[in-house]
N, C-alpha and C positions, 0 to 999 in steps of 0.2 A: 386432482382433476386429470383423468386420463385422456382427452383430449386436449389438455396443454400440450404446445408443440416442445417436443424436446430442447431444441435450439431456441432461444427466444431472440429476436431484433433490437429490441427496447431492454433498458437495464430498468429495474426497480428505482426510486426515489429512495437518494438518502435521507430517508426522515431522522437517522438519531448523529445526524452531522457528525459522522466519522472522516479520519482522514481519506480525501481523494488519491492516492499516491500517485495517479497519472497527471494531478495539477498542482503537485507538490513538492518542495525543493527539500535533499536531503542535509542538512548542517553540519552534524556531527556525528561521531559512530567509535561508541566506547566499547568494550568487552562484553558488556550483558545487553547494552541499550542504544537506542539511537537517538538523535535528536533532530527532528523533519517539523520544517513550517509548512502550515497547512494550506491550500486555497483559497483561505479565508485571512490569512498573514500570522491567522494563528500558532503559536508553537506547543509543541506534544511529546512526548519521551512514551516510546514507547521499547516495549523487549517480544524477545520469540514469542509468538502465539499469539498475540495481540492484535484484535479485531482492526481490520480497516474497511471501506466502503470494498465493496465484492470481494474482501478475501480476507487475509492477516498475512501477518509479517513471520518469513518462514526463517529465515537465516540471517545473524550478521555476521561479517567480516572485517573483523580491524584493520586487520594487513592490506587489503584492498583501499578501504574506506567506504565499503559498499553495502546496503542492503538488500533483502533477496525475498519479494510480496508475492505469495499466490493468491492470483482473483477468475474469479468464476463469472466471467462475462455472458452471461446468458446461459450456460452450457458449455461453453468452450471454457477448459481451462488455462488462462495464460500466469507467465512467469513475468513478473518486472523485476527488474533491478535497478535501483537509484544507486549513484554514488557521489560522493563529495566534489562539490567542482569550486576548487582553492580559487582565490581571487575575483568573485567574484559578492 
């Protein structure tokens, strides 16, 4: 639809209940995989490429303990990154 505006306001509905990675805490972060509960208190293993709500998961890092998700929030593309937060 070429009158869709570029930029959109409103995200899409996650209708196939992928992970949120903005309402979700990252657990564990192995060599190929990671291991994040999802908003829902669900848990999920996921690796590089691996679809999430507005994006997928670009990068892990073990050495950090950190994951690294590009999401397409309307048109704008943002970076997240979750990391391990021990004790908690």
């Amino acid at each position: 639809d070429f009158l869709r505006p570029l930029i959109s306001t409103e995200p899409p509905p996650n209708i196939n209940h992928l992970v949120d990675v903005e309402r979700s805490v990252l657990r564990a972060v192995m060599a190929d995989k990671i291991f994040i509960v999802d908003q829902n208190g669900e848990g999920h293993i996921l690796q590089v490429g691996d679809p999430v709500y507005l994006g997928y998961l670009t990068k892990i890092d073990p050495a950090k303990n950190q994951a690294d998700f590009t999401l397409n929030k309307g048109g704008i593309i943002d970076h997240v990154d979750l990391k391990v937060r021990f004790g908690q």
